[in-house]
C-alpha positions as CSV (number, residue, x, y, z in Angstrom):
1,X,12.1,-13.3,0.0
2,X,11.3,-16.4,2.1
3,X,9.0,-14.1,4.5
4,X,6.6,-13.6,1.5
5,X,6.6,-17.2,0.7
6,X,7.3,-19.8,3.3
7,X,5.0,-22.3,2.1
8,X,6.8,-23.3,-1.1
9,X,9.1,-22.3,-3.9
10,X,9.4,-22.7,-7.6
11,X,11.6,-22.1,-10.9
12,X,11.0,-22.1,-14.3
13,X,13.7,-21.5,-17.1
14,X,12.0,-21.0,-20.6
15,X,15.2,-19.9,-22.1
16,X,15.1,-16.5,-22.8
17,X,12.6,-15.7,-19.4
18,X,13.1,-16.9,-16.2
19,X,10.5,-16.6,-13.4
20,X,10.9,-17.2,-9.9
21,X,8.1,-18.0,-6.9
22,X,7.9,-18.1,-3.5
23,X,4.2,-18.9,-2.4
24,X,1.9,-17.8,0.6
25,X,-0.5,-20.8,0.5
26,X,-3.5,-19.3,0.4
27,X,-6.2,-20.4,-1.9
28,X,-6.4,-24.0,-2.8
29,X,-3.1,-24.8,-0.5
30,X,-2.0,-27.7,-2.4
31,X,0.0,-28.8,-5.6
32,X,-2.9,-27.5,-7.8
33,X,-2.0,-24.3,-6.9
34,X,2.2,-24.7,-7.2
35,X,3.4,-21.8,-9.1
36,X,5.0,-21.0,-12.1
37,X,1.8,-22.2,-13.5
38,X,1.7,-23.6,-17.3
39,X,-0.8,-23.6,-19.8
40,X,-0.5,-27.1,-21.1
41,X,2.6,-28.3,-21.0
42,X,5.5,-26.1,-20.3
43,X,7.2,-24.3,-23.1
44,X,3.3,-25.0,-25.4
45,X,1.5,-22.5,-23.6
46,X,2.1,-19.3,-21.5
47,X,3.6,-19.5,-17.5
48,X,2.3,-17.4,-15.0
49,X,4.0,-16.0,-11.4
50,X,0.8,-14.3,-9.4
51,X,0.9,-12.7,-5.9
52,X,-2.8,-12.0,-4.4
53,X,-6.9,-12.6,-4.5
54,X,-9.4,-12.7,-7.1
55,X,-12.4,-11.7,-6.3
56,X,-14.5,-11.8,-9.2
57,X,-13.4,-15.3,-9.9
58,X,-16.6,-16.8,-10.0
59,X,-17.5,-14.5,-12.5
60,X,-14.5,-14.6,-14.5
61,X,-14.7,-19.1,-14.3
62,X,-18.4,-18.7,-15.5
63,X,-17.1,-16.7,-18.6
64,X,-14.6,-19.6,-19.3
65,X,-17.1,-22.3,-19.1
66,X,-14.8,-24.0,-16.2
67,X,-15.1,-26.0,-13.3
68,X,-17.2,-24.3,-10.3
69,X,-14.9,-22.2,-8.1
70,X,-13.5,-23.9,-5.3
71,X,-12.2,-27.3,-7.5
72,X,-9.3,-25.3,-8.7
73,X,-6.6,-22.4,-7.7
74,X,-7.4,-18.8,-8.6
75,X,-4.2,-18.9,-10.3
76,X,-5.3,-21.6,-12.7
77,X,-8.8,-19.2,-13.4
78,X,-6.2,-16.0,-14.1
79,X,-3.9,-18.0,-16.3
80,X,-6.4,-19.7,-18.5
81,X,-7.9,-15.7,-18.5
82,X,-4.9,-14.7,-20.0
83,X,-4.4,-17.5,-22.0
84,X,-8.0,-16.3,-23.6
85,X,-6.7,-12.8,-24.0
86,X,-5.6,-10.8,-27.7
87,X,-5.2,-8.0,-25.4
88,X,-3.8,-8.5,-21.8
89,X,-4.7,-5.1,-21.2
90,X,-8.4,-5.5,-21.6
91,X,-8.1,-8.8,-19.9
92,X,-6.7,-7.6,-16.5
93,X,-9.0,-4.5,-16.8
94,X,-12.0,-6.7,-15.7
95,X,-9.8,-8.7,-12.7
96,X,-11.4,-7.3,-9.2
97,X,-8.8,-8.0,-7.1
98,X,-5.2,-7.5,-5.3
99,X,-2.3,-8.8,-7.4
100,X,1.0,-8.4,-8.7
101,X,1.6,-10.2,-11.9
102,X,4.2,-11.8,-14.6
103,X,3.0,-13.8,-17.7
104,X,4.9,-14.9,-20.4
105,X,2.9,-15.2,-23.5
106,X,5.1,-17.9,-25.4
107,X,2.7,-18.0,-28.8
108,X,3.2,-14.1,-29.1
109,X,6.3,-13.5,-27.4
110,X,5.7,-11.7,-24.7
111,X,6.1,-10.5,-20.9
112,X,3.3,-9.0,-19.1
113,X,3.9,-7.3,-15.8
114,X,0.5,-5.9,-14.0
115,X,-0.3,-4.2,-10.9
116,X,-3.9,-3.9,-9.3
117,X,-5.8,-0.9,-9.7
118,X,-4.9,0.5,-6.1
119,X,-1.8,-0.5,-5.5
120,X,-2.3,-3.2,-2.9
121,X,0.4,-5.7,-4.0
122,X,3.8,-4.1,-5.2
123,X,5.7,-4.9,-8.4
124,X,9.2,-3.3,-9.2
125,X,11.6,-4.0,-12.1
126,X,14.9,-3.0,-14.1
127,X,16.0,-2.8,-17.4
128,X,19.9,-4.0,-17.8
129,X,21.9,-3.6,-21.0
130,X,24.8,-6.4,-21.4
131,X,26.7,-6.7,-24.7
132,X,23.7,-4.7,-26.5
133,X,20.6,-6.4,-25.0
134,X,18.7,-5.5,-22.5
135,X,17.1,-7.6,-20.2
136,X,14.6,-7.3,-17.3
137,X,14.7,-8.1,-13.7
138,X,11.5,-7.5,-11.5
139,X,10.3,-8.6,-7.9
140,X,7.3,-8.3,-5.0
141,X,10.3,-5.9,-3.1
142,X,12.4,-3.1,-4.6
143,X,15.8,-4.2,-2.8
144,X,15.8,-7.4,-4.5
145,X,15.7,-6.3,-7.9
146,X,18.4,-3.5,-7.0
147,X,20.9,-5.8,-5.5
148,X,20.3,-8.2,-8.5
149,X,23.2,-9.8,-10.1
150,X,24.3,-7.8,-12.8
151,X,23.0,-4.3,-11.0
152,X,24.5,-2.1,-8.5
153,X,22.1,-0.5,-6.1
154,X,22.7,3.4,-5.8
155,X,20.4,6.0,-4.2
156,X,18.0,7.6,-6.4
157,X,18.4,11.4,-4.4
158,X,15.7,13.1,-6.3
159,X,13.4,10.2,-4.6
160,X,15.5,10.3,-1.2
161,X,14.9,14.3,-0.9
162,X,10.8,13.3,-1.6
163,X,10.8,10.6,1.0
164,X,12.4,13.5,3.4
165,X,9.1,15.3,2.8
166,X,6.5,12.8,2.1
167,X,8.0,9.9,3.8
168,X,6.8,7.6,0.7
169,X,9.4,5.2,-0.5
170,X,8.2,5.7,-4.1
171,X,8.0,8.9,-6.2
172,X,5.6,8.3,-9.1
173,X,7.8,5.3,-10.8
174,X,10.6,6.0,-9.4
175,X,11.8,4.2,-6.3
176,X,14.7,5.4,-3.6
177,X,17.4,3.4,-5.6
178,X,18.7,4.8,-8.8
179,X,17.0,2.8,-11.9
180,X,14.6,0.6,-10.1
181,X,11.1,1.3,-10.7
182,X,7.3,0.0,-9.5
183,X,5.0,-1.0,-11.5
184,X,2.0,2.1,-11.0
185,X,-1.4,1.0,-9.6
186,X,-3.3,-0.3,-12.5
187,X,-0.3,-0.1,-15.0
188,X,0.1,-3.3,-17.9
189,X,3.6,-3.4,-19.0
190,X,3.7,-5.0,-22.2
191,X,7.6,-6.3,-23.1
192,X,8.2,-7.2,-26.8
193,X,10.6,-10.7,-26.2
194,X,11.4,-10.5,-30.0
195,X,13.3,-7.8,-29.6
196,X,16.7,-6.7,-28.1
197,X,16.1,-3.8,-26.2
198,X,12.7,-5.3,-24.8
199,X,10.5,-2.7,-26.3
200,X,7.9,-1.7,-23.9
201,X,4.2,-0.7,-24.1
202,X,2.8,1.1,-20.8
203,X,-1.5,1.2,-20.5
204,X,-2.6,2.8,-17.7
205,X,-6.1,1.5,-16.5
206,X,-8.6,3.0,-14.6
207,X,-10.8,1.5,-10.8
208,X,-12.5,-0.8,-14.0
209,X,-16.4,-0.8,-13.9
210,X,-19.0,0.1,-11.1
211,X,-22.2,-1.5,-12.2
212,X,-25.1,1.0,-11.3
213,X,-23.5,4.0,-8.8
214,X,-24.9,4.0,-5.3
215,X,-27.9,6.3,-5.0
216,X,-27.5,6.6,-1.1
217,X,-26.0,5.3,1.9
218,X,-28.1,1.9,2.2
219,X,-26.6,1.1,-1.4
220,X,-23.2,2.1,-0.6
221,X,-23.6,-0.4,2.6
222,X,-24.7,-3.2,0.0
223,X,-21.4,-2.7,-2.0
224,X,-19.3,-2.8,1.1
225,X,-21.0,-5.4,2.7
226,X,-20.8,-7.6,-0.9
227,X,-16.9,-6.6,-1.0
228,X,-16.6,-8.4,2.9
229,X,-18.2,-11.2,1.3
230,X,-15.6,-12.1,-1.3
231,X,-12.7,-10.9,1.3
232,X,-13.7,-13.9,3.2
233,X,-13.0,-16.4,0.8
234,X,-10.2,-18.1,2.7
235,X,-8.2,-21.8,3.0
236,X,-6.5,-20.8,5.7
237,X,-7.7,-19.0,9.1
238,X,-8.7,-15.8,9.1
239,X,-9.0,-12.9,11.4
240,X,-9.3,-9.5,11.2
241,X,-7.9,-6.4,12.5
242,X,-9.4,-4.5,15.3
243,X,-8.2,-1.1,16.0
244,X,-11.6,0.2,17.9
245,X,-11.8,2.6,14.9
246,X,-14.9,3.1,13.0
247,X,-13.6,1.6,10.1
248,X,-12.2,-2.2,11.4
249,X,-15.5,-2.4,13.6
250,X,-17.3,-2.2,10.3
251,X,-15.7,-4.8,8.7
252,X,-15.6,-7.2,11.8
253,X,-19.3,-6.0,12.2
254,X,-19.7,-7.4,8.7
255,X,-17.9,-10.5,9.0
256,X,-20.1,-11.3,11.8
257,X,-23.0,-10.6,9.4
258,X,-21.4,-12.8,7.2
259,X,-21.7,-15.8,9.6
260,X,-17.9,-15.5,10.2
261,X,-16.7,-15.2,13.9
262,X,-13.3,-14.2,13.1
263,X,-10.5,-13.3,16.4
264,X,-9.3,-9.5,16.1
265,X,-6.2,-8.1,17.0
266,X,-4.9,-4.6,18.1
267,X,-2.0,-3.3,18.8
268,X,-0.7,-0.3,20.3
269,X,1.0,1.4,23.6
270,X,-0.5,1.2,27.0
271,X,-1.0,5.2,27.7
272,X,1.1,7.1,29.8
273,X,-0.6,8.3,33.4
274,X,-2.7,11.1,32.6
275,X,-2.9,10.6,28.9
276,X,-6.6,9.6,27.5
277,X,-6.9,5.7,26.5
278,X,-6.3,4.7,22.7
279,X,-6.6,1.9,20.5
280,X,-5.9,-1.0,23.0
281,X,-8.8,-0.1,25.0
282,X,-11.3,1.0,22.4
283,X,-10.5,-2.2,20.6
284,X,-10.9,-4.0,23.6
285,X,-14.3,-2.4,23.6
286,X,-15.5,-3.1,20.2
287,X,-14.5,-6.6,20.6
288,X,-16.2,-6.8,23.5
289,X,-19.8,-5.3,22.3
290,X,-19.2,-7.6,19.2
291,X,-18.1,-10.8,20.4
292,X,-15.1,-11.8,19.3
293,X,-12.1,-13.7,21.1
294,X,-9.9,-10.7,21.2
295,X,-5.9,-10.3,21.7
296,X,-3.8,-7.0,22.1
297,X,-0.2,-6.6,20.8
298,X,1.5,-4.1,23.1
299,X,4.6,-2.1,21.4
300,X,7.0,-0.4,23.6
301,X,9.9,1.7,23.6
302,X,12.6,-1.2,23.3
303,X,10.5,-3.0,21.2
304,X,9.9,-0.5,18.4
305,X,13.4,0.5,19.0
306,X,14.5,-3.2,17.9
307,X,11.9,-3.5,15.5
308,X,12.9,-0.3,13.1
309,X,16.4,-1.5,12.6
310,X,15.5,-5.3,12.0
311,X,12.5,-4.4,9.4
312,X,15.0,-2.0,7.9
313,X,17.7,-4.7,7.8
314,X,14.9,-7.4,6.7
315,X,13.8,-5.4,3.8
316,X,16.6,-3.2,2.5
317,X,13.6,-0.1,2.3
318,X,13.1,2.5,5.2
319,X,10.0,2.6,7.0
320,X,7.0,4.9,5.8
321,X,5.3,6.0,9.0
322,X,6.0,5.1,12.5
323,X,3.1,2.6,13.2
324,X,4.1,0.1,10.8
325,X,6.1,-1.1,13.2
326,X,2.7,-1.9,15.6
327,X,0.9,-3.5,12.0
328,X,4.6,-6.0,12.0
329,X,4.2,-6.5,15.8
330,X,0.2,-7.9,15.4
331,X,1.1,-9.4,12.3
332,X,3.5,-11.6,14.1
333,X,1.0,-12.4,16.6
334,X,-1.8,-13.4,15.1
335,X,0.7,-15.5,12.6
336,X,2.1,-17.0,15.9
337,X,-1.4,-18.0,16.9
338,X,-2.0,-20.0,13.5
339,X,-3.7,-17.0,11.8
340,X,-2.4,-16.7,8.0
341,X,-4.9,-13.8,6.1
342,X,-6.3,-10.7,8.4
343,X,-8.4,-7.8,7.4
344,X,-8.1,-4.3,7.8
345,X,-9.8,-1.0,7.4
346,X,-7.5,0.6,5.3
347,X,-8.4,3.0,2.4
348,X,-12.2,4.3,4.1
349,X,-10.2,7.5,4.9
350,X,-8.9,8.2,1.2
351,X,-12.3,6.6,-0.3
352,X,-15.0,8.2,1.9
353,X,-13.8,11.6,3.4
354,X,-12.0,10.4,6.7
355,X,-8.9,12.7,7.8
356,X,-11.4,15.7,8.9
357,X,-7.8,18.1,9.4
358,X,-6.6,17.5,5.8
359,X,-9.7,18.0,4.1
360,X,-10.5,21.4,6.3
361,X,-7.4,22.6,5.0
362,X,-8.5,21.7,1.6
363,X,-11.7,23.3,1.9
364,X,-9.7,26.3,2.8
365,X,-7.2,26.2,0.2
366,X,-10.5,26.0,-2.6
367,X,-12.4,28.8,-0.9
368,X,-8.8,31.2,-0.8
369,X,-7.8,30.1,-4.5
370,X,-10.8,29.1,-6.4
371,X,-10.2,27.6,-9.9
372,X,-6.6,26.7,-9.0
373,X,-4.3,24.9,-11.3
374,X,-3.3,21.1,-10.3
375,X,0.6,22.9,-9.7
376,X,-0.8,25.2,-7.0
377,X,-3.2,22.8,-5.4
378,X,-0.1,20.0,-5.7
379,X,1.8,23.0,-3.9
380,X,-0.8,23.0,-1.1
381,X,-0.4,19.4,-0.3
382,X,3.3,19.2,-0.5
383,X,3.4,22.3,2.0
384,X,0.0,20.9,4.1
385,X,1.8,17.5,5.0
386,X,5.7,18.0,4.7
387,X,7.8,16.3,7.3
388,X,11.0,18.4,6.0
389,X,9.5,21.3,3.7
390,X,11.4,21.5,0.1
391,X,12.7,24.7,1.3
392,X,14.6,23.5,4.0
393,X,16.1,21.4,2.1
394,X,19.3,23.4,1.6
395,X,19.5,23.1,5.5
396,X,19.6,19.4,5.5
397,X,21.4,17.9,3.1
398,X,24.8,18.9,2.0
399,X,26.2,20.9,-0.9
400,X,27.4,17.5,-2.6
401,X,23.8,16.1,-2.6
402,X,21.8,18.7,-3.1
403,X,23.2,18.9,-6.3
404,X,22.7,15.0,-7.0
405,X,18.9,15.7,-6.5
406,X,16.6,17.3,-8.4
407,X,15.3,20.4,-6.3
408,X,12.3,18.4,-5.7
409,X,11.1,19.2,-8.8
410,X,10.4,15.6,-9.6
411,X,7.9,15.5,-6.5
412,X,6.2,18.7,-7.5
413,X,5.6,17.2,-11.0
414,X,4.3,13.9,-9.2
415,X,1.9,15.8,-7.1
416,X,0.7,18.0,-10.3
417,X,0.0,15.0,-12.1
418,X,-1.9,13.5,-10.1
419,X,-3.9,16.5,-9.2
420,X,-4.3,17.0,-13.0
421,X,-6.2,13.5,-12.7
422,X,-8.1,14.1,-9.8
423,X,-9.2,17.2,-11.3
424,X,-10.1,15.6,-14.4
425,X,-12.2,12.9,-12.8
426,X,-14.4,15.4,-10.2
427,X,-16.8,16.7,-12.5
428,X,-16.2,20.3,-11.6
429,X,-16.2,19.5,-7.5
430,X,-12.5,21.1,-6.7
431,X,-12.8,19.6,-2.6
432,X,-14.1,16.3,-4.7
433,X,-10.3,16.3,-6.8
434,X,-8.4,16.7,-3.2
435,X,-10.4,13.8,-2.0
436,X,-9.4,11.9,-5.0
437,X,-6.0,12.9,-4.9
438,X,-5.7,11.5,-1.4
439,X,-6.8,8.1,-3.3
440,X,-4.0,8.3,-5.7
441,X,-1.7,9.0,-3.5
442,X,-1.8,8.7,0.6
443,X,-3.9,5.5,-0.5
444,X,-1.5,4.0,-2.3
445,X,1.7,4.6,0.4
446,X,-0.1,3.0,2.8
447,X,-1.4,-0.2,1.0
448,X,2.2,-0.4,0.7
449,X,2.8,0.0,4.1
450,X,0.2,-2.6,4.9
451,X,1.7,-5.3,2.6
452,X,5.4,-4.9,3.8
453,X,5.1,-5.1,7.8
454,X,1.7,-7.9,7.1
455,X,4.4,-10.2,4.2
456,X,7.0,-9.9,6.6
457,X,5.4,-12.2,9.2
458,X,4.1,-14.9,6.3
459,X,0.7,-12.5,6.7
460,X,-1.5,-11.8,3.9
461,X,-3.4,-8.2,4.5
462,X,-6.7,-7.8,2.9
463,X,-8.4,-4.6,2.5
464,X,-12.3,-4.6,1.7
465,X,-12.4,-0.7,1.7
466,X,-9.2,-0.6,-0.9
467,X,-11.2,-2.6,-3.3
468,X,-11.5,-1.3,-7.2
469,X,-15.5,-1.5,-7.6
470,X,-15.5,-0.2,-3.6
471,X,-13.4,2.9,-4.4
472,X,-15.3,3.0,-8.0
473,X,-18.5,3.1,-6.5
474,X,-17.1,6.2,-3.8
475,X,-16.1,7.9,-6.7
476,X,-19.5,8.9,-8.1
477,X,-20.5,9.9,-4.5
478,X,-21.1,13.8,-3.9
479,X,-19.1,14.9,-1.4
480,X,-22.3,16.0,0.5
481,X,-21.9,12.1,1.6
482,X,-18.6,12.1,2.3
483,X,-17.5,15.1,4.1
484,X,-19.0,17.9,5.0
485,X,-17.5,21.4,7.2
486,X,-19.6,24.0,8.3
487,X,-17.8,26.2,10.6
488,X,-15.9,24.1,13.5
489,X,-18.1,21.2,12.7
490,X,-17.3,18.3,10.3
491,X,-18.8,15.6,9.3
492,X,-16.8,12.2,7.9
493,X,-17.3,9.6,6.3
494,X,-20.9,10.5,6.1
495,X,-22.2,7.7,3.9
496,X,-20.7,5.0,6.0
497,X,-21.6,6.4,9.3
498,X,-25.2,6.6,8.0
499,X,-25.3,3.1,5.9
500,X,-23.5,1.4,8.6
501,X,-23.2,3.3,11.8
502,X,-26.3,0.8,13.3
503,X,-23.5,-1.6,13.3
504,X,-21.1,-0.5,15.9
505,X,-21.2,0.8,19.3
506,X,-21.9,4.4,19.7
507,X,-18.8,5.2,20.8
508,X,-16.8,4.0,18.6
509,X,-19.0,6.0,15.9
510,X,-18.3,8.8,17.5
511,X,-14.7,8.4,18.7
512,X,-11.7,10.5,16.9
513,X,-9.6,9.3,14.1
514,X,-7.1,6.8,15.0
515,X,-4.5,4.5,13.3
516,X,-2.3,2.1,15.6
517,X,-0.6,5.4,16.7
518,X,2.3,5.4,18.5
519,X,4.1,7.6,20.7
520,X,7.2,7.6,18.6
521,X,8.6,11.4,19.0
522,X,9.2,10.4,23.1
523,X,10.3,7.4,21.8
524,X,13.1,7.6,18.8
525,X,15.8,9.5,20.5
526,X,18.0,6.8,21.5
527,X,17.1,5.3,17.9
528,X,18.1,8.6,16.2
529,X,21.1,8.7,18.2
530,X,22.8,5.6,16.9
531,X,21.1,6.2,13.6
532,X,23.1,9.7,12.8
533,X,26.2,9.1,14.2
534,X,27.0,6.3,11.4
535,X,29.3,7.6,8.5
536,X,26.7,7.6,5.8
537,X,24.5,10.2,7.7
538,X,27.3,12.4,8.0
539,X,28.0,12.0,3.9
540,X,24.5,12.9,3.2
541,X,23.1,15.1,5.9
542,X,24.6,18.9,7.1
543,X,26.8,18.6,10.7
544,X,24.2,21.3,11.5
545,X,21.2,19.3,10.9
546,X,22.5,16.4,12.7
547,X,23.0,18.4,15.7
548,X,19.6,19.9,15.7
549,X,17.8,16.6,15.8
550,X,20.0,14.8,18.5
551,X,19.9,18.2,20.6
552,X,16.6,16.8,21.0
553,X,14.8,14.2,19.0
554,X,11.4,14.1,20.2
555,X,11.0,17.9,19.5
556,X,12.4,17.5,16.2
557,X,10.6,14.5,15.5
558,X,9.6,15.8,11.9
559,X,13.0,15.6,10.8
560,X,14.3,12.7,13.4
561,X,11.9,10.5,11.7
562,X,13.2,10.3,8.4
563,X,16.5,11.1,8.9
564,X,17.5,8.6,10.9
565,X,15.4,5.9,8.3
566,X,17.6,7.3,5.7
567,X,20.7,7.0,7.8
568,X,20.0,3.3,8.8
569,X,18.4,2.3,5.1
570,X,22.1,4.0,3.8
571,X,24.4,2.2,6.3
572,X,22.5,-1.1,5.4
573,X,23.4,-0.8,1.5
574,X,26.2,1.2,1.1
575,X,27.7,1.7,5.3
């Protein structure tokens, strides 16, 4: 895992726990900052591995009655946190942040594993029983803790037939390979070292507190504009993101307001004649009414081609949705130019009322099935969005695996569950728990997107939208300023087009929703092609369904797309 850690490496062995680093520098670049970190003297006090920001820190140094922020790493503030802590739990609840975390609490014999409250930095693990122990393995990347030593990395199908409808790589817990799991968003994993078969504890914590709820749009721009603030906090150059949408123009727009002059980046494909201009020229746009030095990343056929295999290859994990290959391309490009952190726009969609088509067909599911239990609106969502619907399942895969999976009732009980908690949390508005289901679960897939094509460039992605007391403070927001439909006409992302729509030019405030899109169904066949003609394609897949998709790829692109993922993500492990 060089790619998420050029910088510098290091290895501690306590004896019964081992913990590995690879380190992004970051924050406070030098030794001071060398992970594993000790309390004390190693093997007197607890040792911490730590992937992310803090962005409370200042708060949380203040509380320990420590040196001024600046004069030491954010990893030294979060380990003497949880060196403070009788509950780790309670502890990590007040960290505003992105991080993935292990700490080994040598005075009470214990391993902590802890994801952020959104998701944005991944954590996956494994439990492995030799001779009557069990012991656990965990990592930033799923592959590497399923082609551990000790393991051997099979398919998880129930989680391959989901990823063949949602194109997520995770399903709940459980990841595509059998017994490998992540960490949730906002899920302490409390491990017992005292005992054999590492008795675990699971608490599940909430976005973590608010402070007073926005009352209208110029306070919701005051918590945005404070969460830019500490996004900015940087050792290395920073840039940002630029993709001519409403949402990256904010935050450059902030940055700016900030006093920061930060480069953007786009990337995207140069239309075809007679197709309307996207994201390269809107960006170029924005950049221009704004100010900043501005470069384009261009993605073409051959190179997205290229790119899918290697990032496949690179990572052991299929793709999620088409354009992560454009995030990898201006990733590399802005890390070529010297760039190290960047930030992006993701999680305004999920958090304010964004994607106008997915919430109309909410709004019409609610006003045909009022009162509606989580399992029918999960059903809704599953059928709204599905690349290859459950049903036609039976038509895809073969006899052998169909039986391996679950009939997709593991997804349906995913879906449900979370609806059941979006539900729960809306106060009665039913559109309100669709919104918040998006939250909990397109947000979450595409943090992870963000983090796997930024990491594999040596680039650290930052996400002022996806921020806990950000998407806390959305969450007490009526939807009256978030989204509203009346007819043919929609309103989105009302509160931020109202708080901080003076920031951006007009027509990017008024320009269609866009993300780095890519012109992948004209552009996958030759990729599909090779992709389901390899020998583990034709274990899993029907002849029948093969032969439909390379009759012609870019009008089956639905299926083409993760089809040929799962071919080339199969060949790589087990061709």
């Amino acid at each position: 895992m060089i790619h998420r850690g050029p910088d510098a490496a290091g290895l501690w062995d306590g004896g019964n726990v081992i913990l590995g680093h690879r380190r992004l520098s970051v924050i406070a670049p030098g030794p001071e900052g060398a992970q594993p970190m000790h309390a004390g003297e190693p093997g007197s006090g607890g040792t911490l591995v730590y992937n992310g920001e803090l962005y409370n820190e200042a708060e949380l140094r203040r509380e320990l009655g420590g040196h001024e922020v600046g004069h030491v790493s954010d990893t030294r503030t979060l380990l003497d946190w949880l060196e403070r802590a009788e509950d780790p739990a309670r502890a990590i609840g007040r960290l505003r942040g992105m991080f993935a975390l292990a700490y080994v609490d040598s005075r009470r014999a214990r391993l902590v594993l802890a994801r952020d409250c959104l998701g944005i930095k991944p954590l996956y693990y494994s439990l492995v029983h030799r001779e009557g122990r069990a012991e656990v393995i965990f990592a930033s990347e799923a592959g590497v803790v399923a082609g551990a030593p000790g393991r051997r990395a099979l398919p998880d199908w129930g989680t391959v037939s989901s990823y063949l409808t949602t194109v997520r790589t995770t399903m709940g817990e459980r990841t595509m390979f059998d017994g490998v799991f992540t960490v949730l968003p906002g899920e302490v994993l409390i491990f017992d070292l005292r005992e054999d078969d590492l008795r675990c504890v699971k608490v599940r914590l909430g976005l973590g507190p608010v402070g007073q709820a926005p009352r209208d749009a110029a306070e919701v721009a005051g918590v945005v504009q404070d969460s830019v603030r500490r996004h900015l906090r940087s050792d290395v150059p920073l840039c940002c993101l630029l993709s001519g949408g409403l949402d990256s123009t904010i935050i450059t727009a902030l940055c700016l307001r900030e006093g920061v002059v930060p480069r953007t980046y786009a990337a995207g494909a140069q239309p075809a004649e007679g197709e309307r201009e996207g994201d390269l020229a809107y960006a170029a746009r924005a950049a221009r009414a704004l100010g900043t030095a501005h470069t384009q990343a261009e993605v073409d056929q051959g190179l997205f081609v290229s790119r899918v295999r290697e990032m496949i290859e690179r990572t052991g994990m299929v793709l999620s949705t088409p354009n992560e290959v454009a995030i990898n391309e201006v990733a590399r490009r802005l890390r070529r130019d010297g760039c190290v952190v960047t930030l992006s726009g993701e999680g305004a969609d999920e958090l304010f009322g964004g994607y106008e088509w997915p919430l109309r067909s909410a709004a019409e599911f609610v006003e045909r099935q009022p009162g509606a239990s989580a399992e029918a609106a999960a059903a809704h969502h599953i059928g709204d969005a599905a690349w290859i619907a459950p049903q036609r399942k039976g038509l895809v895969l073969r006899e052998s695996v169909m039986r391996e999976t679950d009939g997709d009732d593991g997804l349906r009980a995913w879906y449900a569950a979370e609806m059941a908690m979006a539900m729960e949390g809306s106060g009665g508005d039913e559109l309100g728990a669709h919104l918040s289901f998006m939250r909990r679960v397109n947000l979450t897939g595409l943090l992870m997107r963000l983090d796997s094509a930024t990491m594999l460039e040596n680039v650290e992605g930052r996400t002022p939208f996806a921020d806990g007391t950000v998407a806390a403070a959305a969450e007490t927001l009526p939807m009256a300023m978030k989204f509203v439909c009346r007819g043919r006409t929609a309103s989105t992302k009302i509160a931020l087009r109202e708080g901080l729509g003076n920031l951006v030019p007009v027509e990017v405030l008024t320009r269609e929703k866009a993300s780095f899109p890519l012109p992948f169904q004209a552009w996958c066949a030759p990729l599909a092609t090779e992709a389901l003609r390899l020998g583990w394609a034709s274990e899993v897949f029907q002849p029948s369904a093969i032969e439909a998709v390379l009759r012609d790829p870019a009008e089956a692109w639905r299926a083409a797309w993760p089809m040929l993922n799962l071919s080339l993500w199969g060949h790589r492990w087990w061709g």
